[in-house]
C-alpha positions in Angstrom: 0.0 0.0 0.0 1.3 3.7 -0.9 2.0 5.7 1.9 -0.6 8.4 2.4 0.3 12.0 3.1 -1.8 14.8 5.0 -0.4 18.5 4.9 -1.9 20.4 7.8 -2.0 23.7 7.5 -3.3 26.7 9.5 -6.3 29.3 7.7 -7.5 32.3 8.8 -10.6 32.1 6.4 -11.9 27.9 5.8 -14.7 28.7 3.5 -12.3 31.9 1.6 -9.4 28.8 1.2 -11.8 26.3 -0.5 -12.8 28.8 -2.4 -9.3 30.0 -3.6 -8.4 26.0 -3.8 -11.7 24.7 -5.9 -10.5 28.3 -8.3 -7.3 26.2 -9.5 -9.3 22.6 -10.0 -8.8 21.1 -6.4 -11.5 19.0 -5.2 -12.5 18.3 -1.2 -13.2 15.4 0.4 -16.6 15.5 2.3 -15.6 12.9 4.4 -13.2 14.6 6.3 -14.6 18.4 5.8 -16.9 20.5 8.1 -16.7 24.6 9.5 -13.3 23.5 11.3 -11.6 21.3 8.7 -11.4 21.1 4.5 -9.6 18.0 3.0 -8.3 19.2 -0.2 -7.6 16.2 -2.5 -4.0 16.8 -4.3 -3.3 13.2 -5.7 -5.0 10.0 -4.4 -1.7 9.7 -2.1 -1.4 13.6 -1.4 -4.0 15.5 0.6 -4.1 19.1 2.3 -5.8 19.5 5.9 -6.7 23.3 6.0 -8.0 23.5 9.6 -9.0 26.5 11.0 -6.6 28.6 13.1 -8.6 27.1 16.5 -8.7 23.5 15.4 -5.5 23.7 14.3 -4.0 24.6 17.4 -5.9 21.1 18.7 -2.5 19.5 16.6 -0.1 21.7 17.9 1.8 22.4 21.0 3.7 25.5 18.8 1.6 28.7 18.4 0.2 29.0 14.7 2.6 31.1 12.9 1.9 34.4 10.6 2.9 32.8 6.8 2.6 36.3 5.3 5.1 37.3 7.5 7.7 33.8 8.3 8.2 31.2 6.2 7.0 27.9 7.7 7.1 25.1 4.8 7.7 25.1 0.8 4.9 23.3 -0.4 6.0 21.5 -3.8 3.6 19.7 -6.3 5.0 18.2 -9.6 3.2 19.3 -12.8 3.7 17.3 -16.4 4.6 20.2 -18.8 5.7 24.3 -17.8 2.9 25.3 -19.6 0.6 23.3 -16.7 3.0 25.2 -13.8 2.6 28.9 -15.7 -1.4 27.5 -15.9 -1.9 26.8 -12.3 0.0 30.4 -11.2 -2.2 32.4 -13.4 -5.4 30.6 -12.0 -3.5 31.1 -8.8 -3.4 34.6 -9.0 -6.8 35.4 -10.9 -8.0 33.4 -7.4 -6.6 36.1 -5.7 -3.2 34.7 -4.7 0.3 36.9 -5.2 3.8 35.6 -6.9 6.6 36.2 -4.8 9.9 35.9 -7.2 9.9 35.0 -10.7 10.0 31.7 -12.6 13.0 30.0 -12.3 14.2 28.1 -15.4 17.2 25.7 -15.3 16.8 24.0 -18.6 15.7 20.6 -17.2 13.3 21.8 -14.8 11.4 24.6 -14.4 9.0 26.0 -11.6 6.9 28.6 -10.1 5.2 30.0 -7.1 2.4 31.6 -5.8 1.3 32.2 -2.0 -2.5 31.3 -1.3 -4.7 34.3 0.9 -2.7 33.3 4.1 0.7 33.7 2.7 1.7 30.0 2.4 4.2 29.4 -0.6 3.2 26.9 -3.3 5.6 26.0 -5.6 4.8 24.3 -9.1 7.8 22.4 -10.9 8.4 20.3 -13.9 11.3 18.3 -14.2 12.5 16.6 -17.5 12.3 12.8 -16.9 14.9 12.0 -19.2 17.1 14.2 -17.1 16.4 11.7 -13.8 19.0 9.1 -13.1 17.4 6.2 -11.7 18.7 4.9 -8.2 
């Protein structure tokens, strides 16, 4: 069985996030959602816990951190071309997320970023697979 993995992370706004997350073509599962929680579906082995700042702090024995003002985690997702990493910032950014630097191209992989309405950073990447050595 694939590992499963579950992102938790802190919003100030639940129903503004799933909003800004169902804008670039994420899904929730209803399973796991309600007014304190929203389990964003990523990949069938990748999800995203948004938990309200209060039911967040249920998980943690640290004080929820300001992202718009200290970085916290990179948050990187794989795409299969640049042109789907350039898509996903712009639909990013018509949602009402910001870029933060610009794209950085390195021939064999490429990526972007965006930070969602409480300032965590997203980054979008493509990698060439022919440039991958196998282990």
């Amino acid at each position: 069985m694939n590992k499963l993995v579950f992102i938790n992370l802190p919003v100030a706004d639940l129903p503004r996030s799933k909003e800004f997350f169902s804008a670039l073509g994420y899904s929730f599962n209803a399973q796991f959602t309600d007014d304190n929680a929203a389990c964003m579906i990523v990949s069938d082995t990748i999800h995203v816990m948004l938990l309200t700042h209060r039911h967040f702090a249920l998980y943690s024995p640290k004080p929820v951190s300001d992202a718009k003002q200290t970085a916290e985690v990179l948050v990187c997702l794989s795409c299969e071309s640049r042109e789907e990493v350039d898509a996903t910032i712009a639909k990013a950014v018509a949602a009402g997320g910001s870029t933060y630097k610009e794209p950085q191209d390195h021939g064999f992989m490429y990526g972007h970023g965006f930070q969602d309405p409480d300032g965590h950073v997203w980054e979008y990447m493509w990698m060439d697979p022919a440039a991958v050595q196998k282990a």
